[in-house]
N, C-alpha and C positions, 0 to 999 in steps of 0.2 A: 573228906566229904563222904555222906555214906550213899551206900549203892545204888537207894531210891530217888536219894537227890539229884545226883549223877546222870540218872535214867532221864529224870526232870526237865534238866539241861541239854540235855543231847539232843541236836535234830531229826526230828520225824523220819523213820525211815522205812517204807513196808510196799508188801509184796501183794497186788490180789491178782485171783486168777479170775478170766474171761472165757477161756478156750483152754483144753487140756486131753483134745483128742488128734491124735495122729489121721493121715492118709486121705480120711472123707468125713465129713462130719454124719453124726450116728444118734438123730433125733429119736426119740420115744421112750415108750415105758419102761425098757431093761436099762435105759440110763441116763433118769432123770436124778437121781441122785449126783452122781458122778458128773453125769454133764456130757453133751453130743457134741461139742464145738469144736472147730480146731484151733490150735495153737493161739492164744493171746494173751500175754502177763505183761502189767500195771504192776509200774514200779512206782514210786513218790518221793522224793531225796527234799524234804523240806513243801515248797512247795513245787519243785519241779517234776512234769510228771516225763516217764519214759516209758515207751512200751516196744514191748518186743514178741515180734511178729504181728501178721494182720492176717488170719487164719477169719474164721467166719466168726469167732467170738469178739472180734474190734468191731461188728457191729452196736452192740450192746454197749461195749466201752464208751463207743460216740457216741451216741444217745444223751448218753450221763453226762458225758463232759461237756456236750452244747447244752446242757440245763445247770453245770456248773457256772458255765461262762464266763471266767475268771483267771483263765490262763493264755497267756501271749502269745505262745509256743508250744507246739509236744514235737517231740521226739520219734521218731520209729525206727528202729533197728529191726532189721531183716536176719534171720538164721541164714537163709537162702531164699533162691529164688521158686522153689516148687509151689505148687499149688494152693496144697492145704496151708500156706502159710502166708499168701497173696491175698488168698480171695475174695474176705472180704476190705480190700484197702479203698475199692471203688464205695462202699455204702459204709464208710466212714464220716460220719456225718461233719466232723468239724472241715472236710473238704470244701464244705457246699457256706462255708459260712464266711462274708466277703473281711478282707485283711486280715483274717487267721494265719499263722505262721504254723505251716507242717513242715519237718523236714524228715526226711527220709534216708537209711542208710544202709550201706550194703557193704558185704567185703568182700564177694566171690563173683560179682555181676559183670567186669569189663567185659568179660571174652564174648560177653552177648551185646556191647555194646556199654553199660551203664548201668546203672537203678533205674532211671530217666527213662531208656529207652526198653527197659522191659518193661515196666509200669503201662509205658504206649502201647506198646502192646498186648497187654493182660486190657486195656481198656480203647479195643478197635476192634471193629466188623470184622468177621462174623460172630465175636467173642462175647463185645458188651455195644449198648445202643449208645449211649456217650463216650467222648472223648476226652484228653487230659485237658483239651484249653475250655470243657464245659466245665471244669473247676472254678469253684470263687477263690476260694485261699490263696497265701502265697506258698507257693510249694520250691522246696530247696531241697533237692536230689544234692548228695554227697556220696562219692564213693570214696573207700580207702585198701587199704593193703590190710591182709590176716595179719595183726602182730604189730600192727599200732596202736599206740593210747592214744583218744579219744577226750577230749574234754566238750563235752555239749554244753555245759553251764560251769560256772565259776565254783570251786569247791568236789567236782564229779568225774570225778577219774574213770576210766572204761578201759580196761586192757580185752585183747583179740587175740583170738588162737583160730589155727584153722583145724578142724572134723572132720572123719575121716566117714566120708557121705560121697553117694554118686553125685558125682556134679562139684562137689565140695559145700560146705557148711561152715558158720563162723562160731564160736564160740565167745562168750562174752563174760566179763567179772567187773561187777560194779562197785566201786570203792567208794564210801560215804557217809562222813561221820567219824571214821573211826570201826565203821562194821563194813562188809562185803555179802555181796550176791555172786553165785556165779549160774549164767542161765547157758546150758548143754545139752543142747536137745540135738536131736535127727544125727548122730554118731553108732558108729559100729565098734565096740571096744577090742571083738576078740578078745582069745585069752592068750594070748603072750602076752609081754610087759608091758605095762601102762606108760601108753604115750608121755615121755616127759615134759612137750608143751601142754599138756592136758592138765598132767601133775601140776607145773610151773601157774598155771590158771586157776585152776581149783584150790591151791594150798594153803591152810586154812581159814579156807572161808568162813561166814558165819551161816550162811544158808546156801547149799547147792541144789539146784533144780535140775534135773536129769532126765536123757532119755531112757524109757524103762520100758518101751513096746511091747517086750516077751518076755515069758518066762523060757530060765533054762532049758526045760522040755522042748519049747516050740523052736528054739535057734536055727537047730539044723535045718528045718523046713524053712529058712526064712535066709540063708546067709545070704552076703551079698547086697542083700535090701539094705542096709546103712543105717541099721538101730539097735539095741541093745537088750538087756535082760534086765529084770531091777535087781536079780543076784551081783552082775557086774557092773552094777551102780553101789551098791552097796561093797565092794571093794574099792571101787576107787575114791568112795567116802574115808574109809579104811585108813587108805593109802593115804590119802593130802589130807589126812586130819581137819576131818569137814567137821563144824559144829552140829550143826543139822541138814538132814538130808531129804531132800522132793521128790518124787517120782511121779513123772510126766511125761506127754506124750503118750498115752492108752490106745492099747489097738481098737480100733472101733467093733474088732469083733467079743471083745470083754465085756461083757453085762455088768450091771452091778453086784450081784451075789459073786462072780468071777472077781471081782476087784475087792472085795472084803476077805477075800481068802487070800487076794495079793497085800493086803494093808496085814494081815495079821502075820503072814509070814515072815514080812519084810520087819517088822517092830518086832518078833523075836530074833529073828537077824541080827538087828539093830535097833535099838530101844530109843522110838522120839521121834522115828521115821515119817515123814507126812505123805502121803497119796493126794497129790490135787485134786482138786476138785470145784465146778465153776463154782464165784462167788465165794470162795477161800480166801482169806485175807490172813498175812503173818505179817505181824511186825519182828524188825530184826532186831 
């Protein structure tokens, strides 16, 4: 069979971005190209959709998919539990829409209780004016362990690693089709050896999506915060023989003329490198 016919055959498989900024989201004109949002990527494995994170860019997300209105079920997987990657789950709009199936997952939430029960409380007085049971949807809160596979839909494999992020962070590789995602955000790589559950996640994927906050420059000002460089994204692409490599998660103090000098270093780096950016869509 040849390679276009192949391609023909194969199920749908692609990546858009929603949000692609770390910490706080960073609206206006140094970056609107780029995009102010935080964290949220739309996956599509056929037609199942999966998204991961609810940063304030899954506003938008829901939008579109209550005007698709065609799907049973979505998916949300959690990196963690911080902010920029919560916030917007309450103005998600397929919430508000009555027999919708959300389910929600998390891998680092017991010690607070749950998914369930932080969600409760990202959405209680003094915080937000509704509450979870002013929800229409059905909502299915799952939690699991770092380092289980995952099957949400028949056909969709999800292996788990745990990040090495204050609080902890999960790490996520989507299998499907025959191709792989692996989405690695909010991690601290340091430069000793690369984590071999990191490794063992990442290896070779066909697209890895990475935290890449800072440049090398900026580290030392920043250790300890639980993010990386896109220099040591670009090794650990290196290392697990990544087909293509993402860089995501952007400090919100990087404009967009700061982020074109990060896209061009990073592609002579590594040649085919992509820089997120909202409203970015890669088929694998």
């Amino acid at each position: 069979m040849a390679l276009d016919e192949a391609a023909a055959q194969s199920p749908s498989f692609s990546v858009r971005f929603w949000g692609v900024r770390g910490s706080i989201a960073c609206p206006g004109q140094e970056t609107w190209r780029y995009g102010g949002n935080t964290s949220c990527v739309e996956i599509r494995c056929g037609k199942n959709i999966l998204i991961f994170d609810a940063g304030t860019g899954v506003r938008a997300l829901g939008n579109a998919l209550v005007k698709e209105a065609n799907t049973p079920a979505y998916d949300i997987f959690l990196s963690h539990g911080h902010i920029d990657h919560v916030v917007g789950l309450p103005f998600f709009a397929p919430l508000f829409v009555t027999g919708q199936m959300v389910r929600v997952w998390a891998g680092n939430l017991r010690r607070v209780g749950g998914v369930h029960e932080a969600v409760r409380k990202l959405m209680s007085f003094p915080l937000f004016p509704l509450q979870v049971d002013a929800l229409h949807a059905e909502l299915d809160f799952r939690d699991f362990h770092a380092g289980e596979v995952l099957e949400p839909q028949p056909g969709i494999q999800i292996r788990t690693a745990p990040l090495n992020h204050p609080g902890g962070a999960i790490g996520y590789r989507i299998d499907y089709g025959g191709r792989s995602v692996a989405y690695v955000t909010d991690i601290e790589l340091g430069d000793g050896p690369i984590d071999e559950a990191l490794l063992e996640l990442t290896r070779g994927v066909s697209l890895m999506i990475i935290d890449a906050t800072y440049t090398n420059e900026e580290l030392p000002s920043h250790a300890s915060w639980g993010h990386s460089s896109w220099q040591q994204g670009v090794r650990v692409a290196n290392a697990a023989g990544v087909g293509q490599l993402c860089l995501f998660h952007h400090d919100p103090e990087h404009d967009d003329t700061f982020m074109d000098r990060i896209k061009a270093d990073a592609n002579a780096a590594r040649a085919g490198t992509i820089v997120a950016s909202e409203g970015l869509r890669v088929d694998v």
